[in-house]
N, C-alpha and C positions, 0 to 999 in steps of 0.2 A: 161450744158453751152448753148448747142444750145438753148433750151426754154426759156432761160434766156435773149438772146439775139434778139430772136421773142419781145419777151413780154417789151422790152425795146424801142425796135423802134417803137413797135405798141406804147408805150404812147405817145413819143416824138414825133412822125409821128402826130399822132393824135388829141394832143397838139396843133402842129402848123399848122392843116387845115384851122385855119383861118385867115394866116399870108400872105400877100402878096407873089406872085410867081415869080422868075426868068422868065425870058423867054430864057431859054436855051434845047440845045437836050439831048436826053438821055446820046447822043455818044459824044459828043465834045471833044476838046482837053482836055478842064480844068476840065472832069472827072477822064481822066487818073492820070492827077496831085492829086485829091480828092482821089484817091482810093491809090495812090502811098504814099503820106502826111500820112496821117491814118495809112498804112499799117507799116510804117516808123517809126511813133509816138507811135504805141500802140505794135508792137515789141521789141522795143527800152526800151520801158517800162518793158515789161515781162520782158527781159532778163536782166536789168538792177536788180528790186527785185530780181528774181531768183541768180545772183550773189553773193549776200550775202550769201546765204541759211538761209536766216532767215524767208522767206515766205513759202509754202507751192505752189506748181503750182496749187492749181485752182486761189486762194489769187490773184496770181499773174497774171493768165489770166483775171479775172474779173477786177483787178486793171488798167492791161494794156490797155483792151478792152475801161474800163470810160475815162482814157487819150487820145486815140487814136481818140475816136468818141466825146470825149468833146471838145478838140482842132479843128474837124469841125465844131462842132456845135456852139461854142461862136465862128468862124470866119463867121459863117450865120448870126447869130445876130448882131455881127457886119458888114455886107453888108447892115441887113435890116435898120439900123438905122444912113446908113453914105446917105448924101443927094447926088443924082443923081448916089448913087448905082447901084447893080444889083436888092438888094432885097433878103428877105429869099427865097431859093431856095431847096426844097425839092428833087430835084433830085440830087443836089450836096451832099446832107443828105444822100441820099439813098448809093451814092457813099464813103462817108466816114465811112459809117457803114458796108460794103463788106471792104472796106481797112482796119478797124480798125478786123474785124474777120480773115482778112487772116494775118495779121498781128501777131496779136495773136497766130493765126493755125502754122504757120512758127517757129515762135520763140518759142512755146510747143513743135512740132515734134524735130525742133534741140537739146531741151534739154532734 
């Protein structure tokens, strides 16, 4: 999983280096929210499959992981394309892809 998830922000990372930049810190408020969001979302998710038992925990963390960090990622896309936005903001990305792993890590340990 963890290669998995290298190998996934490297495209999408990668992808949007040529997409307008926020200008925001690494540290800001609205990282905490990004990493919290994510964490929230893509937990919610695991344990939500995992409740049936009809998936399988990796199924499940992979599953939960693309909802967690999809949900940041179309809310980026939607900054970059609302007028007098923020703009795509890769470090809010950055942030949503650590919430969406811990998220996952949380809700696999407790299951």
């Amino acid at each position: 999983m963890p290669l998995g998830v290298v190998l996934c922000a490297a495209v999408v990372c990668g992808g949007c280096a040529s997409l307008p930049r926020g200008r925001s810190s690494w540290w800001g408020k609205d990282k905490a929210l990004h990493l919290g969001l994510s964490a929230a979302i893509a937990g919610g998710a695991y344990a939500g499959m995992r409740s049936g038992g009809a998936v399988s925990e990796g199924e499940a963390a992979v599953s939960g992981f693309a909802i967690g960090f999809g949900a940041g990622y179309a809310k980026e896309v939607h900054d970059a394309g609302r007028p007098g936005g923020t703009g795509f903001d890769l470090r809010d990305l950055f942030w949503d892809l650590v919430g969406a792993c811990v998220g996952v890590g949380l809700a696999a340990a407790a299951d």
